[in-house]
C-alpha positions as CSV (number, residue, x, y, z in Angstrom):
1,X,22.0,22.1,-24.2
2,X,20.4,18.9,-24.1
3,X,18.3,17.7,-21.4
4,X,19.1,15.0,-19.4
5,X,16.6,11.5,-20.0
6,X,16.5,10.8,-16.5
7,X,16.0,14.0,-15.3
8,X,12.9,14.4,-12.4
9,X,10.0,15.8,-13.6
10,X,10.1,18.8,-11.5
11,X,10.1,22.0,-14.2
12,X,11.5,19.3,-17.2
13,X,9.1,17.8,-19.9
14,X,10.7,14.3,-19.3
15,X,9.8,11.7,-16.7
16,X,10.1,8.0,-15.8
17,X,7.2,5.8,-15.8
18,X,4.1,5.5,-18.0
19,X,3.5,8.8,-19.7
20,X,5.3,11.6,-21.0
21,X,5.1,14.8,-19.5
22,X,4.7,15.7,-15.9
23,X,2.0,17.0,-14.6
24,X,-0.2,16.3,-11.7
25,X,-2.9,14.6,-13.7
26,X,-0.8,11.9,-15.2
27,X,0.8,11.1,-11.8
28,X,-2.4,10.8,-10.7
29,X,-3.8,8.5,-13.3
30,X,-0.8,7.0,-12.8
31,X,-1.9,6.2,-9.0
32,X,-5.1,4.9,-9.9
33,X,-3.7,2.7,-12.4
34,X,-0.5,1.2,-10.6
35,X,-3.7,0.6,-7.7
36,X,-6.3,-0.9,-9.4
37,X,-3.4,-3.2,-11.1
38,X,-2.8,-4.1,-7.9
39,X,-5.7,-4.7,-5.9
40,X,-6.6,-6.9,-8.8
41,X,-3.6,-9.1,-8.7
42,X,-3.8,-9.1,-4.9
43,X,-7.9,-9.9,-5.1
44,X,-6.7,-13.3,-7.6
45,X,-3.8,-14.5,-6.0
46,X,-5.4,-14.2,-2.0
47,X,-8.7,-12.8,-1.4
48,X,-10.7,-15.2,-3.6
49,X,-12.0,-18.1,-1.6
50,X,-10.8,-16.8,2.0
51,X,-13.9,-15.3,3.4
52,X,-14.1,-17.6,6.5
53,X,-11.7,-17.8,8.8
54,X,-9.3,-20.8,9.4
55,X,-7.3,-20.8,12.4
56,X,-4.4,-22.8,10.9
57,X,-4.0,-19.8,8.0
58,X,-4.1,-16.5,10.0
59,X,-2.5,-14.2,7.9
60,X,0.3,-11.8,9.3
61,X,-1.7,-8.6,9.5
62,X,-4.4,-10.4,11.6
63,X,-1.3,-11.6,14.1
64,X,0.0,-8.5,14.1
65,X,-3.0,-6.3,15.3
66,X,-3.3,-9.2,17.7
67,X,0.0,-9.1,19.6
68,X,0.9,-5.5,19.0
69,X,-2.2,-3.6,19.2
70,X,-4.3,-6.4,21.2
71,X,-7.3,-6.8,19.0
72,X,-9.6,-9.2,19.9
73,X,-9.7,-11.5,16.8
74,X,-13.1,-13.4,17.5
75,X,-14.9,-10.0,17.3
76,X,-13.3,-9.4,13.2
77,X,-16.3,-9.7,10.6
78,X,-13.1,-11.9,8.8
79,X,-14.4,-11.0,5.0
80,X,-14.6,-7.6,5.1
81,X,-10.9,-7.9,7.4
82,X,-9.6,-9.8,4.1
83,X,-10.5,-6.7,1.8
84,X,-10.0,-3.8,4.2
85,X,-6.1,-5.4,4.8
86,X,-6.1,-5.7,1.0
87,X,-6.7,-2.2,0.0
88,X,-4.8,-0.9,2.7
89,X,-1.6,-3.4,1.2
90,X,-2.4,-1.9,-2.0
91,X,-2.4,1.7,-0.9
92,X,1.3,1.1,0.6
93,X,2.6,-0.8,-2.8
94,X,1.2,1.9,-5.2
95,X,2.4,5.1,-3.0
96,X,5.4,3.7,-2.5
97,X,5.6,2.8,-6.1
98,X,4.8,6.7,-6.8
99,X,7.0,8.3,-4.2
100,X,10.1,6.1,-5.4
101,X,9.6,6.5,-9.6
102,X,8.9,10.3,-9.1
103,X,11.5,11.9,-5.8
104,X,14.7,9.1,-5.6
105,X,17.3,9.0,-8.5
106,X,19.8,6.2,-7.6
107,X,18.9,2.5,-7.8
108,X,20.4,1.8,-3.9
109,X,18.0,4.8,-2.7
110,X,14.9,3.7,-4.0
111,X,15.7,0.2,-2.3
112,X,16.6,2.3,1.1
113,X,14.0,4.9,0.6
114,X,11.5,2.2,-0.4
115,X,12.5,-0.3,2.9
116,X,12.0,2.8,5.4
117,X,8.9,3.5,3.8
118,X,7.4,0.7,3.7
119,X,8.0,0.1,7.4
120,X,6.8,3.4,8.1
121,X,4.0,3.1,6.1
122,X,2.8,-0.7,7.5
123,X,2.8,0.7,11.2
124,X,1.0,4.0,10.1
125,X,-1.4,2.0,8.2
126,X,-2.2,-0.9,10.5
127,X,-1.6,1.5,13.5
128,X,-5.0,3.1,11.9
129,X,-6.4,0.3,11.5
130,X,-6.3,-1.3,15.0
131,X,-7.7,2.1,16.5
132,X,-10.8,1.5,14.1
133,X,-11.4,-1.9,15.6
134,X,-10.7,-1.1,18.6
135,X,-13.1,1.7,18.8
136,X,-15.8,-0.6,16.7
137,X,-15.3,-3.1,20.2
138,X,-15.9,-0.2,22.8
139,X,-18.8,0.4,21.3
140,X,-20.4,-2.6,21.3
């Protein structure tokens, strides 16, 4: 019998992405690499430079916490809003990344899984967020 090369990894010695083998370990160095890679691209291309806040560049994350969740903007520290909405972007792109390479087969699933999570994933994320800011202005 020969195995299949796109078997999942579940019980199989055969997997897609970086490494061979599947255990827990290399998914989870996988993680931390498909994160870091991340975050470091996203840190380059739009964190650099934007640690004060321009009101004719608001990013969408900032508009959204405003008009969904009703956060009042003026009371942001805006640099550490930059970084926190960063890591938060990255932790969606790389778990997303994960769940797809590792538990969806077909090409046209991972684009509908992946689109269902990532809306899922943006409104649980940011949904979190805005409860932390909104708890940081109560109790001031």
């Amino acid at each position: 019998m020969v195995p299949r090369l796109d078997a999942p990894c579940i019980g199989s010695n055969s997997r897609r992405g970086f490494f061979k083998g599947c255990d827990g370990l290399a998914i989870l160095f996988e993680y931390f690499v498909v994160f870091v890679a991340v975050f470091i691209m996203n840190y380059f291309m739009f964190i650099r430079g934007k640690k004060e806040y321009n009101k004719n560049k608001i990013p969408t994350e900032l508009l959204y916490l405003k008009k969904v969740y009703h956060v009042d903007v003026s009371k942001i520290d805006y640099g550490k809003f930059v970084v926190t909405y960063s890591l938060i972007n990255t932790f969606i792109i790389a778990t997303i990344y994960i769940i797809i390479m590792y538990l969806v087969d077909t090409m046209i699933f991972k684009l509908i899984v992946g689109a269902i999570l990532l809306i899922l994933m943006i409104i649980i994320c940011y949904g979190f967020l805005a409860k932390y800011y909104l708890w940081k202005e109560r109790d001031k």
